[in-house]
N, C-alpha and C positions, 0 to 999 in steps of 0.2 A: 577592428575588434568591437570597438561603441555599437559600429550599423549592426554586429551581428548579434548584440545582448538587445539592442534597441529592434530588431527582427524577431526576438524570440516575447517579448514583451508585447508588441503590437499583433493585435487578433490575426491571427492564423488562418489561411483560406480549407485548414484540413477538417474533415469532416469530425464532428462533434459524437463519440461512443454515447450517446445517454441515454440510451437501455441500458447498456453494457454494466455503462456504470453502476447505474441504479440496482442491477440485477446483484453486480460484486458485492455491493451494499448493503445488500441484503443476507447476501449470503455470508459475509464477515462479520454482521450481528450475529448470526445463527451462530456461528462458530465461538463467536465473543462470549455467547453465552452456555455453549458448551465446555470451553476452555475454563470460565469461571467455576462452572459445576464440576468437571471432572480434571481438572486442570494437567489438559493431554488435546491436542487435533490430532483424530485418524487421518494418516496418510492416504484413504480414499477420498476424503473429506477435500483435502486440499484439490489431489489429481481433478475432484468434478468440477471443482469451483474454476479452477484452472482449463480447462474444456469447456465448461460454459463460457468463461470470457473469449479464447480463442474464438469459439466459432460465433459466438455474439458479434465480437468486431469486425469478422469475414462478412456475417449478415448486414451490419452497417455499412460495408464499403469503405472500408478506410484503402488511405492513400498509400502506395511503397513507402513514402516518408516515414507515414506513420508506424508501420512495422519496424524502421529499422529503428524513433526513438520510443517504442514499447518493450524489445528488445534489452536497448540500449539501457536503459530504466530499469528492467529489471534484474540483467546482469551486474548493476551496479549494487541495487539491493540486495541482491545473493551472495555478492562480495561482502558487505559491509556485515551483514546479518551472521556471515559464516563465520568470519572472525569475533564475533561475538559469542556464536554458540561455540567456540572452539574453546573462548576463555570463559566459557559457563553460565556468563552473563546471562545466557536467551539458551530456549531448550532447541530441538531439531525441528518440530514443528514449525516452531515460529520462522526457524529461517527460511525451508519450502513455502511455506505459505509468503512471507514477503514477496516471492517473487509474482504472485497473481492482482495485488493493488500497485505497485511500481507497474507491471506490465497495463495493465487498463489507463493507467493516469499519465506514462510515458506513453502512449498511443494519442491521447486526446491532448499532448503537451510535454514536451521530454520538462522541462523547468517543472512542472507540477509533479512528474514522476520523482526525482530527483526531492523535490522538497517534502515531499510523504515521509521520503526516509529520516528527515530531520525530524518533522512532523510527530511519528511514530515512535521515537526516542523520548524525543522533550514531553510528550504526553507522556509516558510511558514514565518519565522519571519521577514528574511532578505529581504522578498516582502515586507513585512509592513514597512522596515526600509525606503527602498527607494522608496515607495508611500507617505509614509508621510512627507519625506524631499522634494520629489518633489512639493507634492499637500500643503501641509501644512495643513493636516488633520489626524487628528486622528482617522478617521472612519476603521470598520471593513470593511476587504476585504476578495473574495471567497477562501477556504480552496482548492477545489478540483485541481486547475492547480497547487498548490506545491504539492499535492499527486500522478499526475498525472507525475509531473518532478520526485519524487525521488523514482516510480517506474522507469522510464526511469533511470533513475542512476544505482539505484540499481541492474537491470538488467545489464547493463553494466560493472557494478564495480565488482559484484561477477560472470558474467558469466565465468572467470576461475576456477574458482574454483564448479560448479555449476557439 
């Protein structure tokens, strides 16, 4: 059990998505700041961002590993996300789209895919904390600019070990 959390921790001989990434990054701003303007992601919106990452990381050469924890990573975000929009917390948007930063960051690292999704909450919550002590409202606010921060993290955080 240790060798295999101490295997997932020690740099990785699988090839590193850093277009990929950069490119999702780019494109979860855009969205971040559509979502703040119109506080709604079209459902093409996601599908391209989502087609860009897939064939971005066929272009990089990733490894079979890598597909099945990009996969793995984002089925788990889709999980987590739906039971959220189910209890209203998160709208429908957000949980399709979850699954295209899990799926890049579970590809470059299933642990970074995986910690996004924490990532992406605890950003997410602690916007609300200090919107609502600011504003003194309790209104929901857009999900996508803390998804879009704790891909930017998480990229950062685990690119040593990536």
């Amino acid at each position: 059990m240790t060798e295999a959390l101490a295997a997932l921790l020690v740099r990785s001989p699988n090839v590193v998505p850093a277009n990929t990434l950069l490119v999702v990054i780019a494109g979860l701003i855009l969205l971040a700041a559509i979502d703040v303007w119109r506080e709604e992601v079209e459902d093409w919106a996601i599908a391209a961002l989502l087609a860009i990452a897939v064939i971005g990381l066929h272009l990089e050469g990733i490894l079979a590993q890598q597909w099945v924890g990009a996969v793995l990573a984002a089925s788990v975000a889709f999980l987590i996300y739906l039971n959220l929009g189910q209890r209203g917390v998160l709208g429908g948007g957000d949980v399709k789209l979850s699954v295209v930063p899990a799926f890049v960051l579970g590809a470059a690292n299933p642990l970074a895919g995986v910690w996004w999704i924490a990532g992406a909450i605890l950003i997410h919550q602690a916007l609300f904390v200090v919107i609502a002590r600011t504003r003194r409202s309790r209104e929901a606010i857009p999900h996508v600019p803390a998804m879009a921060a704790a891909t930017l993290v998480s990229t950062f955080l685990f690119a040593p070990i990536m």
